[in-house]
C-alpha angles and dihedrals in degrees: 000000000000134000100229120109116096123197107244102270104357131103091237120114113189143183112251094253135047129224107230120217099205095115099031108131089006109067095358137007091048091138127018093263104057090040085046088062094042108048086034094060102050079046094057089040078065100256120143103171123098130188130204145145133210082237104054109142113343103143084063112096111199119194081348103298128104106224115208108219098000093147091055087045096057090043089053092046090053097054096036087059092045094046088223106124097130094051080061130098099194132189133186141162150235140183100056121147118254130280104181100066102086084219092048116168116214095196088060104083125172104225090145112128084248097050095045090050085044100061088029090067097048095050090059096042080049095043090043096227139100104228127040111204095219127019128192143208097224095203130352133247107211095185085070105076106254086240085072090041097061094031095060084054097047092047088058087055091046092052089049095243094119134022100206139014128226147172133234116185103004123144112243089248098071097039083059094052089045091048081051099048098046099048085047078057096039094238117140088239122197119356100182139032119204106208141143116275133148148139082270109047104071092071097021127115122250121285112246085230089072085194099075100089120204133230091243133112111355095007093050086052099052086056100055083044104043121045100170084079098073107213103224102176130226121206081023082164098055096240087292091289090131083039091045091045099053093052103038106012129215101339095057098059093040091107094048124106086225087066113114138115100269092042085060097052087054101047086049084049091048084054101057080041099059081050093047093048096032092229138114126275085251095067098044083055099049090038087075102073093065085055085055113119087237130026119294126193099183119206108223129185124211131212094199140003091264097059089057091056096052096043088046083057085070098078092053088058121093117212134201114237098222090064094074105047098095 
């Protein structure tokens, strides 16, 4: 991978996938040497940008105990102990709901100016560092007037604390009256947008966690109008269904959400695909997104060192546009 790709006027130059955090200290990173090895091969497969939240992962309990921001602890130990802060582009993100309450409610988010500096100041105690490059507004509140909503952000970036502010699981509609604030206030306003898009979501059912918005209709269309939101993909994978299907067919993704009849005919497509490219579903899946009508920078997170390597091959293929249009 190359870093190459700049966010349109900012000063961040980032790889063309994300690691994402979410299983750091839960299925890997659990002690420094097996988060060495992981952080230290996407590095060296020439990644640089780094994905976390103040809520991963939070509903995992490990040795009994639910840790709040262990994803963004085992980040900050590792580059405290490499010593490479400043090669690194980091996100993280505040205003989730809570995890740790057994009767937890998704549709309560904490967006308040409290809760957002909350959650702000304990990223950075956990990450170990004084400044985050992009900082994101995990869910919205619509309830707070979308002038309190950018102003908190932009006080953060006043204060130094973040570089750059971001959204995760807003309606197009907000992000548009965001875009049209900040530029009344002459902010640069919000540079990425964290959503659900894959080679799978334009034809899947709906999550059961209704709060999870796809890339799809308005908000697909803010993107191809509107560059200066960067799309950086969560579930670029597509929960393993095209992964699921090569390996056990039909039977094995009945139960997925990603299940219906023009999802099938794809993944049967992805599969001739990894044969004709010689390459692996993953990177069928990941090379999607440089098929996409605007820039993605998809956030994807590994399970070993090995499946880094293979997803960072996808950027050294060259694919042929036609494939992907199902």
């Amino acid at each position: 991978m190359n870093k190459n790709f700049n966010i349109k006027n900012t000063e961040l130059f980032i790889s063309p996938m994300g690691m994402g955090t979410v299983d750091a200290g839960v299925a890997w990173g659990r002690d420094a040497k097996s988060a060495d090895s992981m952080f230290g091969t996407f590095i060296e497969a020439g990644g640089n940008l780094i994905d976390c939240a103040h809520v991963y992962s939070d509903w995992i309990a490990v040795d009994g105990i639910h840790e709040i921001g262990r994803c963004e602890r085992v980040t900050g130990d590792w580059m405290k102990r490499m010593g490479n802060r400043h090669d690194i582009v980091l996100t993280s993100k505040g205003g989730h709901p809570v995890f740790t309450n057994p009767n937890y409610d998704l549709h309560i988010n904490r967006c308040s100016k409290a809760d957002m500096r909350g959650d702000l100041e304990g990223s950075l105690e956990l990450l170990k560092t004084d400044y985050i490059d992009i900082y994101f507004y995990h869910r919205d509140d619509p309830r707070i007037p979308i002038e309190d909503m950018v102003e908190t952000m932009e006080d953060f970036v006043r204060e130094g604390k973040i570089r750059y502010w971001a959204v995760s699981n807003w309606t197009p509609e907000r992000i548009n009256a965001a875009v049209a604030y900040c530029k009344k206030m002459g902010y640069r306003g919000p540079i990425a947008d964290q959503s659900l898009l894959n080679l799978g979501a334009k034809y899947m059912n709906p999550l059961a966690d209704d709060t999870m918005l796809a890339c799809k209709g308005d908000l697909y269309d803010l993107h191809k109008n509107n560059l200066e939101v960067l799309e950086m993909p969560f579930m670029g994978n597509a929960s393993g269904f095209f992964h699921i299907y090569a390996a056990k067919g039909e039977e094995g993704v009945k139960n997925s959400p990603y299940c219906t009849e023009k999802n099938l005919q794809i993944a049967k497509r992805v599969v001739e695909l990894t044969k004709k490219y010689d390459c692996a579903v993953t990177n069928i899946v990941l090379g999607y997104f440089g098929q996409e009508a605007f820039p993605c920078v998809p956030l994807y997170g590994p399970f070993n060192e090995e499946s880094i390597k293979e997803a960072a091959r996808t950027f050294d293929i060259k694919f042929d546009p036609e494939d992907y249009k199902f």
